[in-house]
N, C-alpha and C positions, 0 to 999 in steps of 0.2 A: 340548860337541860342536858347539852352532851358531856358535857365540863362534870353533871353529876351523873350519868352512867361510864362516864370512864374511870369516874372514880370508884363504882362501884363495883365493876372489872376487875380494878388493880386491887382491893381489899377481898375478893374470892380468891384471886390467884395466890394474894398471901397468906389466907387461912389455908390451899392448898399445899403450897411451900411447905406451910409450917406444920400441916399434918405428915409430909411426908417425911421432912427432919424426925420427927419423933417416932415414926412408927419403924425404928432399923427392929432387926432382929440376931440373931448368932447366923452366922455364915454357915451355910449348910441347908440352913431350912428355907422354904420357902413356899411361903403363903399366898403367892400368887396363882404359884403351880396348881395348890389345891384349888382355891378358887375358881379357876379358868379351867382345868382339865377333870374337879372331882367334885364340885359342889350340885346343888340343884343344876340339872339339864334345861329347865324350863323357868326362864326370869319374865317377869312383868316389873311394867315402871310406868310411872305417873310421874309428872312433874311441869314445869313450867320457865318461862323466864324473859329477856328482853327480848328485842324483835328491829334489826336495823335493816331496812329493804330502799330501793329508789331514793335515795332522801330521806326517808319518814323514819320515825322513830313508834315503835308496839312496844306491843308483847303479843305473848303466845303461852297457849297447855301443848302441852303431849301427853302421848300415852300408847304403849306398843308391847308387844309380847313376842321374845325370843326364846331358839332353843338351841342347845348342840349340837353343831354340825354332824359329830359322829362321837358315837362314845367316847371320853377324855380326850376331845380335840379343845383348841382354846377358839373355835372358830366356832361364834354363833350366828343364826339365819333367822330372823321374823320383819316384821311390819311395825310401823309406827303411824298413828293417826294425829295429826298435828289442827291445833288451829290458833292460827295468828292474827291480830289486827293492829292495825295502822291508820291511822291518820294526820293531816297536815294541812294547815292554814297559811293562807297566802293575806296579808294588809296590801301587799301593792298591787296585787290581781283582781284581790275581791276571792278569792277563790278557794274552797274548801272539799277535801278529801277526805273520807273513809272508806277501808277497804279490808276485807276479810278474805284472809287466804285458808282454804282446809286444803290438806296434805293425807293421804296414803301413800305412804315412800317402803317399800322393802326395803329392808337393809341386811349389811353382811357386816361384822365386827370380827379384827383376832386382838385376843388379849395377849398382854408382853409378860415374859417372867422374866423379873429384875431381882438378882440374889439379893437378901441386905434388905430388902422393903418386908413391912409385917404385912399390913393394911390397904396400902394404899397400891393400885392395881393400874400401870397403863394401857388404854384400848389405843386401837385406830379404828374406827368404821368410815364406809358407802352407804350414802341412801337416794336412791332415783324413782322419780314417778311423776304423778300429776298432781299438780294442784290447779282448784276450781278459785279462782280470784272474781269476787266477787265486789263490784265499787258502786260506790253512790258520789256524786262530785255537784256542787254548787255554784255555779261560774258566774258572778254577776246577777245573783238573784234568780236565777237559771238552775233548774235542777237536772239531772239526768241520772241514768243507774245500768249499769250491762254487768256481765260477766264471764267470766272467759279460761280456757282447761289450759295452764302454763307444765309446762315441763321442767323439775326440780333436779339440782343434782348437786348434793351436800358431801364433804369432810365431815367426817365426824370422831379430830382427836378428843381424846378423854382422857379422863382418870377415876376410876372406881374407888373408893373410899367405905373398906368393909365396918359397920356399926355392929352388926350381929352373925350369926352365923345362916340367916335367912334372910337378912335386912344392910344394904350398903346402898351409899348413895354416889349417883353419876353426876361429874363435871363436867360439862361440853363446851369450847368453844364452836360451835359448827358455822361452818361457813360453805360458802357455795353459789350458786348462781339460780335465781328462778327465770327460765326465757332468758331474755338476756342480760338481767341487771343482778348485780355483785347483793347477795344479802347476808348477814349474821346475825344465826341465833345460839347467842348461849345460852344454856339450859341448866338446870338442876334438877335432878331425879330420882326420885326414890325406887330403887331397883327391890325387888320382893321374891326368893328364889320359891319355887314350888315345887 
């Protein structure tokens, strides 16, 4: 199972590769610039993807709405609402796990202007907050269930991949720490400028 989400990692990263190789353009312009400092002020995005947190292996949706920091700055400010679930079985314990994490993270993104690129757009973003973890656990025929407010705080490099001139899509590896254990969600997102 890990063996096919790494592999499924490494075939995004190469269709990334391979959109960026293509999309050069004449030296001078730069379609970053616009993007980041002159397109829609206010983006929405939806999207979804794997989910690797304690051990377990998810998934997870997103969905968050940004805007321009300040007139033609490449720094955007919103919230994203996330929710991820996980679970994981144990044969030598008897023991079984599900767990659902929902997320409100504000975030802060700046995007890079790289001369020579058409399309394809690097960010870096911050996103910190709470998430409400919520688990049901099975230990020996034993049921139990709690849940509890963790404290999130993600990387979120990227790359924007423009499709139209309202419509481009985000790659994330994000990474980060929920409490205290190391989690990664890469994402895919349809970005919508308004």
């Amino acid at each position: 199972m890990r063996l096919m989400n790494l592999a499924r990692c490494l075939m995004v990263a190469g269709i990334v590769s391979s959109a960026a190789m293509a999309a050069t353009e004449e030296p001078g312009e730069s379609s970053a610039n616009a993007y980041w400092r002159e397109s829609s002020p206010l983006k929405f995005n939806v999207g979804g993807g794997a989910s690797y947190y304690n051990g377990n292996t998810g998934w997870g949706l997103t969905t968050g709405i940004g805007t321009r920091l300040t007139e033609e700055s490449p720094i955007f400010v919103g919230v994203d609402l996330g929710f991820n679930f996980w679970s994981a079985n144990s044969s030598l314990t008897s023991t079984s796990l599900r767990a659902t994490g929902i997320s409100l993270l504000p975030t802060i993104s700046y995007g890079f202007e790289i001369s020579g690129l058409k399309s394809v757009r690097p960010y870096m973003g911050l996103a910190l907050g709470p998430m409400l973890n919520i688990e049901s656990r099975t230990e020996l025929g034993v049921d139990s269930s709690g849940s509890r407010v963790q404290f999130v705080l993600l990387l979120r490099p990227g790359v924007n991949i423009g499709i139209s001139d309202q419509l481009s899509l985000n790659l994330e590896p994000k990474f980060g720490v929920i409490a205290s254990s190391f989690v990664i969600l890469p994402t895919a997102s349809f970005v919508i400028g308004m």
